[in-house]
VOGU-3710 file (C-alpha; in Angstrom, 3 decimals, decimal comma):
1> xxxxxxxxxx> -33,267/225,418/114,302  -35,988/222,963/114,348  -36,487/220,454/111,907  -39,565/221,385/110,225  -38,074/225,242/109,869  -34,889/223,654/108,555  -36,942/221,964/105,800  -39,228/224,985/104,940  -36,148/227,041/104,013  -35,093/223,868/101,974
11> xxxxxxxxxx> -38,734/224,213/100,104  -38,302/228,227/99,767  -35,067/227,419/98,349  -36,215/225,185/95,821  -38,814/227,283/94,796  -36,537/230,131/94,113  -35,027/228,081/92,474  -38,020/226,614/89,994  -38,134/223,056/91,085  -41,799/221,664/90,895
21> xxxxxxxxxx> -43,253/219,932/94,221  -41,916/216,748/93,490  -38,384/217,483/93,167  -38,319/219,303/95,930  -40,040/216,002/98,301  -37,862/213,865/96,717  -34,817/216,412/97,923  -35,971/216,678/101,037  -35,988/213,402/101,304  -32,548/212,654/100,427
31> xxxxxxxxxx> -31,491/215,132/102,607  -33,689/213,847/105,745  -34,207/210,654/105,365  -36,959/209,220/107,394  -37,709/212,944/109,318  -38,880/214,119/106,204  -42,287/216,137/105,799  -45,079/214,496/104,715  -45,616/214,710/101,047  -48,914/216,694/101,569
41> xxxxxxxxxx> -47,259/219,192/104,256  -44,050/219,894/101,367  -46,885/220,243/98,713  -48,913/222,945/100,640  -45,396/224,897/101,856  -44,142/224,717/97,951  -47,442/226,261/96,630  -47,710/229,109/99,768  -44,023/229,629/98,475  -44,685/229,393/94,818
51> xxxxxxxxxx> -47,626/232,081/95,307  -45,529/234,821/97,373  -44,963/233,860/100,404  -42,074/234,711/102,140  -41,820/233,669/105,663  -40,499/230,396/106,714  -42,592/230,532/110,050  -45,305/228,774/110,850  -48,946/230,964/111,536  -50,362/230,929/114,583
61> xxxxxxxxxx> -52,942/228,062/115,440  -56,268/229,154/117,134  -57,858/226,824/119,812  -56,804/225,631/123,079  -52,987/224,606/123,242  -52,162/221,558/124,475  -51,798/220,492/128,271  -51,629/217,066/128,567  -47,875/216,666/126,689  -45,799/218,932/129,491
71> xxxxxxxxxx> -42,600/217,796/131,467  -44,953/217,811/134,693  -47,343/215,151/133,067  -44,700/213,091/131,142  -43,077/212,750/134,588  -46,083/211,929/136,581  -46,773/209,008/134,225  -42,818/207,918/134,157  -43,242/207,544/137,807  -46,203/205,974/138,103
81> xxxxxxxxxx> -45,106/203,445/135,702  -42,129/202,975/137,129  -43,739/202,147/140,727  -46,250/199,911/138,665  -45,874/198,924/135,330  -49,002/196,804/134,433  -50,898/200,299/134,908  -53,794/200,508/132,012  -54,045/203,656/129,567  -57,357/204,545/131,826
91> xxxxx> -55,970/204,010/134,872  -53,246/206,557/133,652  -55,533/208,856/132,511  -57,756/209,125/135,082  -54,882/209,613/138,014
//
């Protein structure tokens, strides 16, 4: 399970359970340590919890999805790199 899932069960469970926002970021955080949500994201997920909401999932995000972060890109720039290393961020890009 991923870790932001794993952590917006935590929040559902806390809710449940009546613990206000900052309990619940200040669980999280013991529990997670530096991978902890951000205290805005744990806010928002308490309060969609708090007000009925019931699924841990995430809703679907409209726009374009992203195309520059795949395995075929992160590899192309690996090798490149690797073959010359004083390679700019432009001269990256634009390859």
């Amino acid at each position: 399970m991923e870790l932001n899932l794993q952590q917006r069960v935590c929040i559902k469970f806390c809710v449940k359970n009546g613990f206000n926002g900052a309990k619940t970021l200040e669980m999280l955080g013991n529990c997670f340590g530096s991978d902890v949500l951000k205290k805005t994201t744990v806010y928002e997920w308490h309060e969609r919890f708090r007000s009925g909401r019931e699924s841990v999932e995430d809703n679907e995000h409209s726009g374009r999805p992203s195309t520059s972060k795949t395995d075929e890109n992160i590899n192309k720039v690996r090798e490149m790199l690797a073959n010359n290393c004083k390679l700019t961020i432009r001269e990256l890009a634009e390859a």
